[in-house]
C-alpha positions as CSV (number, residue, x, y, z in Angstrom):
1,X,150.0,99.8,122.2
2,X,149.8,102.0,119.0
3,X,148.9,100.7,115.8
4,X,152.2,101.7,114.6
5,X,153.8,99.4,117.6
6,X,151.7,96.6,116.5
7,X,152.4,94.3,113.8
8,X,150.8,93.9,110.3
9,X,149.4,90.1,111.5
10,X,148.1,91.7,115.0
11,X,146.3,94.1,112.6
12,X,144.9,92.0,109.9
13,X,144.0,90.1,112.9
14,X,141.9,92.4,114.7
15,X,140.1,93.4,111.3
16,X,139.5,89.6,110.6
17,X,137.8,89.6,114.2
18,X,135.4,92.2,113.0
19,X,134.5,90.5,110.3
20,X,134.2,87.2,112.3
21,X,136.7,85.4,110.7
22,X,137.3,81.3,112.0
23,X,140.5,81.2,110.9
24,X,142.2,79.4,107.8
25,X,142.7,80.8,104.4
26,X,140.8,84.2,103.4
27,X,139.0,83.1,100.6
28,X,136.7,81.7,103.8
29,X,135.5,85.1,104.3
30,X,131.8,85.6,104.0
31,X,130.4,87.7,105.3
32,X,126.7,89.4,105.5
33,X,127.9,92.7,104.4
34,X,129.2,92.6,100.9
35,X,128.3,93.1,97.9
36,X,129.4,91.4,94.9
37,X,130.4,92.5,90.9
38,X,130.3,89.7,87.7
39,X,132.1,92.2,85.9
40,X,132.9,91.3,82.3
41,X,130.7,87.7,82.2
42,X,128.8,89.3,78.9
43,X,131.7,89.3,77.4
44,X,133.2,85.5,78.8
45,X,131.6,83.6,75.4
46,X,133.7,85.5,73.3
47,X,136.0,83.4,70.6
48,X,139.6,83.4,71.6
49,X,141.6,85.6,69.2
50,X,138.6,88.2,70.6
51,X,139.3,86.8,74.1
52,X,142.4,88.7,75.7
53,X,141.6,91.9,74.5
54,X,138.2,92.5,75.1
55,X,137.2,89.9,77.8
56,X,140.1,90.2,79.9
57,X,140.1,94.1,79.2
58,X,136.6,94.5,80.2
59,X,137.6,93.0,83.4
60,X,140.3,94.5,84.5
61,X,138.6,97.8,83.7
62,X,135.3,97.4,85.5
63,X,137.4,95.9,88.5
64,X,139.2,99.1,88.5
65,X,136.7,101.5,88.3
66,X,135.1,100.1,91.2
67,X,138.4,100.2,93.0
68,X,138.6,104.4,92.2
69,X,135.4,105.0,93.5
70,X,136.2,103.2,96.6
71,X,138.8,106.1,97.2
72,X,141.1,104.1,98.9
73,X,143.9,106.5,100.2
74,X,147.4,106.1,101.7
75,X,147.3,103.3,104.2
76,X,146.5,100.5,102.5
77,X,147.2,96.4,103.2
78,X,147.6,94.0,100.5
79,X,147.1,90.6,101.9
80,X,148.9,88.0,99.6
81,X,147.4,84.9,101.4
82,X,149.1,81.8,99.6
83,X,146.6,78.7,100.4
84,X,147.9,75.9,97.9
85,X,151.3,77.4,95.8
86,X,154.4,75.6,97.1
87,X,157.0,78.1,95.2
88,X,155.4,81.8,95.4
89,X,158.2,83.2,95.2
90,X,157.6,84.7,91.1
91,X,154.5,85.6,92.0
92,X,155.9,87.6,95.5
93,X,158.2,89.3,93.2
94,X,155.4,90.4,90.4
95,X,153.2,91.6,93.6
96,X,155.9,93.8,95.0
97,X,156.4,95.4,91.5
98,X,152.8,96.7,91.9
99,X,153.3,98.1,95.3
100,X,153.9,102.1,95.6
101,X,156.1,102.8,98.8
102,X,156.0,99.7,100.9
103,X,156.0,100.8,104.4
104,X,156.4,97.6,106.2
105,X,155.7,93.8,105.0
106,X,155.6,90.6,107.3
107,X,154.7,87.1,106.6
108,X,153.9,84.0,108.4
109,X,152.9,80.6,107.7
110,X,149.7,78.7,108.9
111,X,148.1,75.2,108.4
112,X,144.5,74.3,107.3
113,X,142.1,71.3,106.6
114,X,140.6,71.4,103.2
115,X,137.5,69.2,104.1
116,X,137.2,68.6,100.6
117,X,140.1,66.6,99.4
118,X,140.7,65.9,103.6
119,X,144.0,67.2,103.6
120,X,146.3,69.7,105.5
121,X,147.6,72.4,104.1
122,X,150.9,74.5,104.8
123,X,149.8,77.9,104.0
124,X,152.1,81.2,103.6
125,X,150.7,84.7,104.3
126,X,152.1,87.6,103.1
127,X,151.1,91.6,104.3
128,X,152.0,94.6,103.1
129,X,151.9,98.0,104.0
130,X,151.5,100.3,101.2
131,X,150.5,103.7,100.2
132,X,149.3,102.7,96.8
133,X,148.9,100.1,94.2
134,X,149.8,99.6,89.8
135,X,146.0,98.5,89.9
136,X,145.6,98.0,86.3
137,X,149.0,95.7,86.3
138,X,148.0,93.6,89.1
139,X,144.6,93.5,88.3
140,X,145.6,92.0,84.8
141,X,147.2,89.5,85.9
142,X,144.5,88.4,88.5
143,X,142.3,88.2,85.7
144,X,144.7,85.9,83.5
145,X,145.4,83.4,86.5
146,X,142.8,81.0,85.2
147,X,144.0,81.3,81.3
148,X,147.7,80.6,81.8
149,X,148.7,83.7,82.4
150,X,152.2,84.2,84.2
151,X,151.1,84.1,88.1
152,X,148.9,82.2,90.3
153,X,146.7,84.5,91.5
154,X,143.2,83.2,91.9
155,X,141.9,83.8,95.4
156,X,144.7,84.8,96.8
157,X,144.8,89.2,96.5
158,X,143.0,90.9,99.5
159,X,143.4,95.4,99.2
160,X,142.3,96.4,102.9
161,X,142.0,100.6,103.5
162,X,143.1,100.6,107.3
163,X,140.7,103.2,108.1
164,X,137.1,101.9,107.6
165,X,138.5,98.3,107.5
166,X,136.8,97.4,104.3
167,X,138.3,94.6,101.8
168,X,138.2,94.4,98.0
169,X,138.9,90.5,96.9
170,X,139.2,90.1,93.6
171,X,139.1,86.5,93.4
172,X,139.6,86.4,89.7
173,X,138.4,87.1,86.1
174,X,134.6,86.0,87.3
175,X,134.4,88.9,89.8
176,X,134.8,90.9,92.8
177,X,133.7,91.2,96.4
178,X,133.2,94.2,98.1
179,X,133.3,93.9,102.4
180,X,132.9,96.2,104.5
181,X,132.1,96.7,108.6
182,X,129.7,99.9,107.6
183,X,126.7,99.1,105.7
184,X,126.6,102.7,104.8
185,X,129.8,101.9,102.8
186,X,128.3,99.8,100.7
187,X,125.4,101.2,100.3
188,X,127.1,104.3,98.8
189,X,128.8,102.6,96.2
190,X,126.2,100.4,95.3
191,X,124.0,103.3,94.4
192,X,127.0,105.4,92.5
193,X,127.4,102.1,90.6
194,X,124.1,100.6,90.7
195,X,124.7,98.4,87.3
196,X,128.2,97.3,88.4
197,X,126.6,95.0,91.3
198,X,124.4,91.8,91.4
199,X,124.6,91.6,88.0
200,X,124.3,87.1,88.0
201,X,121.5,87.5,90.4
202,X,117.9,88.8,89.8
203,X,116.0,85.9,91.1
204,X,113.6,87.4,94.0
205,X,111.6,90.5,93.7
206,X,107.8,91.0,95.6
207,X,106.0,93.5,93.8
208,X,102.9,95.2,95.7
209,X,100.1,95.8,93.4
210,X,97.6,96.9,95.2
211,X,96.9,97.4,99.3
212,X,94.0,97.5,101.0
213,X,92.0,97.0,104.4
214,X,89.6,93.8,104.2
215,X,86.8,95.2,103.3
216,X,88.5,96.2,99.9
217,X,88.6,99.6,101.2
218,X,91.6,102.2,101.6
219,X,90.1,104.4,104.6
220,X,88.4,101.5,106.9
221,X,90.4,103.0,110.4
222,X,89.4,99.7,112.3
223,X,90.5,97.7,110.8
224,X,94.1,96.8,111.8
225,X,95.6,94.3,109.5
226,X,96.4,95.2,106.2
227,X,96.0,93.0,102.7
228,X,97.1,93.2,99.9
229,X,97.6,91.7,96.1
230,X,101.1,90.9,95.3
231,X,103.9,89.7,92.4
232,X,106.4,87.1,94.0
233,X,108.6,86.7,91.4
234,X,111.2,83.4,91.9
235,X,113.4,82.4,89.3
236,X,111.6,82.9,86.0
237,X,108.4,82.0,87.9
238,X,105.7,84.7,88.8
239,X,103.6,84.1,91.4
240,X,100.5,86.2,92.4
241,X,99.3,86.1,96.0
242,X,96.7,88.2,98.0
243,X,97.9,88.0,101.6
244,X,97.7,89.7,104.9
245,X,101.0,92.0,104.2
246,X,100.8,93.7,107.5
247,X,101.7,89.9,108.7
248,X,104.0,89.1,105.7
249,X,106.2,92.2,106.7
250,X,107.1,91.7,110.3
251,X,108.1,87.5,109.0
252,X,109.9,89.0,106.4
253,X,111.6,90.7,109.1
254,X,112.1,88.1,111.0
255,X,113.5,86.2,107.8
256,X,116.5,88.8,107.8
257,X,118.2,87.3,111.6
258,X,116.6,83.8,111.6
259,X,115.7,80.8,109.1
260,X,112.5,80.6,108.3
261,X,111.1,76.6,107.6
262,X,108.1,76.3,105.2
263,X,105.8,74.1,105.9
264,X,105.7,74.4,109.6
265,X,103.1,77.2,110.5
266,X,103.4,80.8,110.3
267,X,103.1,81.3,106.7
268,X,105.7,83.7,105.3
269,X,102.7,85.0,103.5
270,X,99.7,84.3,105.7
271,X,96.2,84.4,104.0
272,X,94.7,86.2,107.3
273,X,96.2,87.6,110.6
274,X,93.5,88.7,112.6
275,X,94.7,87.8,115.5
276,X,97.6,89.2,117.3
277,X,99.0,88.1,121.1
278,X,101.7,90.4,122.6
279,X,104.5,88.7,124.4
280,X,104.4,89.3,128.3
281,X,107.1,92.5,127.7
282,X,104.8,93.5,125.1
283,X,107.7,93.8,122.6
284,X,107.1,91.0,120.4
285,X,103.9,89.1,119.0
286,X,102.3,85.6,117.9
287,X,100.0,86.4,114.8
288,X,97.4,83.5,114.7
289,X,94.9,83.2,111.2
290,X,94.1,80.2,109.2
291,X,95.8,77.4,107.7
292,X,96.3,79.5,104.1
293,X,98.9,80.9,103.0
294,X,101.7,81.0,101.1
295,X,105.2,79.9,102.4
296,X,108.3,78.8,101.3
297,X,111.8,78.2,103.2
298,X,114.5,80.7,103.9
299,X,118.1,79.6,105.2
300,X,121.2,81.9,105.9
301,X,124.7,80.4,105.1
302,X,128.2,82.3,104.5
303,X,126.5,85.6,103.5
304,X,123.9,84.3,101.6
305,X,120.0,83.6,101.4
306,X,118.0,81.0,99.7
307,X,114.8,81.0,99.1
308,X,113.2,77.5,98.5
309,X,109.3,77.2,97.8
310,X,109.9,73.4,96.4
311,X,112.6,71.2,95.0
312,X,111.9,72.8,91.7
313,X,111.6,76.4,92.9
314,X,114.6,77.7,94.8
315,X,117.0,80.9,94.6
316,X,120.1,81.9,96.2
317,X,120.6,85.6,96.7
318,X,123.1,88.0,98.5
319,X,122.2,89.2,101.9
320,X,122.4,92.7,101.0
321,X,119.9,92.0,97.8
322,X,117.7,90.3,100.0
323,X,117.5,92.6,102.5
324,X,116.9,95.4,100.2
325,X,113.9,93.3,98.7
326,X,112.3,92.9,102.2
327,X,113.1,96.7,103.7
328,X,111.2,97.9,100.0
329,X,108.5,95.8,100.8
330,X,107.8,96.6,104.5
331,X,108.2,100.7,103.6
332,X,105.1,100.7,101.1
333,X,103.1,98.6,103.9
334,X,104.2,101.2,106.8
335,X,103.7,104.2,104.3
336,X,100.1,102.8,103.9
337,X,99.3,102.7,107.2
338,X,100.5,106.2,107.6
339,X,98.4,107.4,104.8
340,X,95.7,105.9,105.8
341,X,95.7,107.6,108.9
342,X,95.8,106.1,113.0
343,X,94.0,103.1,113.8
344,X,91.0,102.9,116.0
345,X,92.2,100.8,118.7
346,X,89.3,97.5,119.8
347,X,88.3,98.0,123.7
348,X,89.6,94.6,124.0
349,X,92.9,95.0,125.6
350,X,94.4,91.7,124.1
351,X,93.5,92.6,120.9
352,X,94.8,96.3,121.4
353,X,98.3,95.7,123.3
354,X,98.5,93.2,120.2
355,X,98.2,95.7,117.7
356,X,100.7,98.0,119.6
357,X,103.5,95.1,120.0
358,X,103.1,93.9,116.5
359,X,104.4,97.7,115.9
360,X,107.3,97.4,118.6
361,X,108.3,94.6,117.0
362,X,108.9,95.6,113.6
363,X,110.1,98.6,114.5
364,X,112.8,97.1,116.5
365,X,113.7,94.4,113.6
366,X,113.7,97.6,111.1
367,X,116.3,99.2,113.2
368,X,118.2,96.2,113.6
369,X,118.4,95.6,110.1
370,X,119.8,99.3,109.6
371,X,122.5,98.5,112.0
372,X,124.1,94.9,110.4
């Protein structure tokens, strides 16, 4: 079967599969790959005769601007997914007066369980098929759904280009997210807009001040593990550490697939490392030091990380933020070690196939990472 033989909910479908979709209304939808835009909260303490017209306008023109330089072109799907409204039927009108040459529209309905007020919900779902949208129009009138503005529109507006599959939500006046099953897509916009994303969240940033082998030199070749003085910053609260970073950057790897739980060995920021036990396929590696270190907690959940040192210390971040933060920090480490020129292995073969796996292993994570 073509796509042009299937129909619009067989489609969405498929895409939602990608994506890893469980099902129920869209506003669900969270995954890793995103990235997220504030855009106009500056502006959201304004006084009201100010309100409208620069608030609202700031919104609905950042939102758009982001839209254009996604260069979404002629087969688009606008996904009108109707969780809560019992009588859609002004807002179905309004949406269809923003749609340019509407190829094909379906809709179906679709219960759900709102755990939170424990009830069931008759849901209606609504696709289109479009070559283009009135962006500024609808946009608007997203923006205005949570000041009495003329539709219900909060949550409920999904734009999908049906060739790389990738989905702007704009939820409503307090932002935007941006999904996508490429990483490279994301990437690309987020460095031709780099002050349009992330804007709420600066919370988590490891800054390397200095590196160097333990002997406080730069050119030891024996020496295999490599320390280093660093800058944690979390929240407003700076904190400076001088661990193994060598170690630190192969957990701060593993922090990208798996929860990491402070407080239970392997430091996220071990004081030593110094010594390293490869894995019987010599792929992977236990790193065994002392009891120091520095460590805090780091839990995935719906396309998010938080970092928790203590009750009073604890940051939530995007994925793609946190990721960045880690695959920043593990590059200066590996440039370091390039610099400084190959290691001189130990005649010990425990210590040396070690050494070599602790390499596999981050390599392989590194890659992995790439590929999400």
């Amino acid at each position: 079967m073509t796509d042009m033989d299937k129909s619009l909910k067989d489609i969405l479908m498929e895409i939602l599969k990608e994506y890893d979709f469980k099902g129920g209304p869209l506003f669900k939808l969270a995954p890793k790959l995103r990235l997220h835009s504030a855009l106009a909260y500056k502006y959201s303490y304004l006084e009201k005769e100010e309100f409208d017209k620069v608030y609202i306008g700031k919104t609905v023109e950042k939102a758009s601007h982001i839209f254009k330089e996604l260069n979404f072109k002629g087969d688009l799907l606008l996904v009108y997914d109707n969780a809560y409204n019992k009588n859609p039927e002004k807002e179905i009108s309004f949406i269809e007066s923003t749609l340019v040459n509407i190829k094909k529209k379906e809709d179906y309905s679709y219960d759900w369980f709102d755990k939170y007020d424990e009830e069931i919900y008759h849901a209606r779902r609504t696709i289109y098929q479009v070559e283009a949208l009135k962006i500024e129009d609808l946009f608007r009138q997203i923006s205005l759904s949570d000041f009495a503005g003329d539709y219900d529109l909060e949550s409920s507006i999904y734009i999908i280009d049906l060739k790389s599959k990738t989905i702007f939500y704009f939820y409503d006046d307090r932002g935007i997210y941006i999904m996508a099953r490429e990483e490279r897509i994301l990437n690309d916009l987020w460095k031709a807009l780099p002050d349009c994303f992330f804007e709420d969240c600066h919370d988590f940033e490891i800054k390397i001040k200095k590196l160097y082998w333990i002997d406080g030199s730069e050119n030891n070749r024996e020496d295999l593990c490599l320390h280093g003085d660093l800058e944690i910053r979390l929240n407003d609260k700076v904190i400076k550490y001088s661990p193994t970073v060598s170690a630190a950057g192969l957990r701060l790897l593993r922090s990208l697939f798996d929860d990491h739980q402070g407080g239970k060995g392997n430091h996220l920021f071990p004081c030593c490392g110094n010594t390293m036990i490869a894995n019987e396929e010599l792929d992977k590696v236990e790193i065994i030091g002392c009891d120091e270190g520095l460590d805090w907690s780091v839990s995935h959940k719906d396309g998010f990380v938080t970092v928790k040192a203590d009750e009073n210390i604890k940051t939530t971040y995007y994925y793609l933020q946190y990721k960045k933060e880690v695959l920043n920090f593990i590059k200066e480490v590996k440039n370091f070690y390039k610099k400084a020129g190959e290691r001189i292995l130990p005649e010990d073969k425990m210590e040396s196939e070690g050494y070599l796996a602790f390499w596999r292993e981050w390599e392989d994570l590194k890659e992995r990472a790439t590929l999400i």
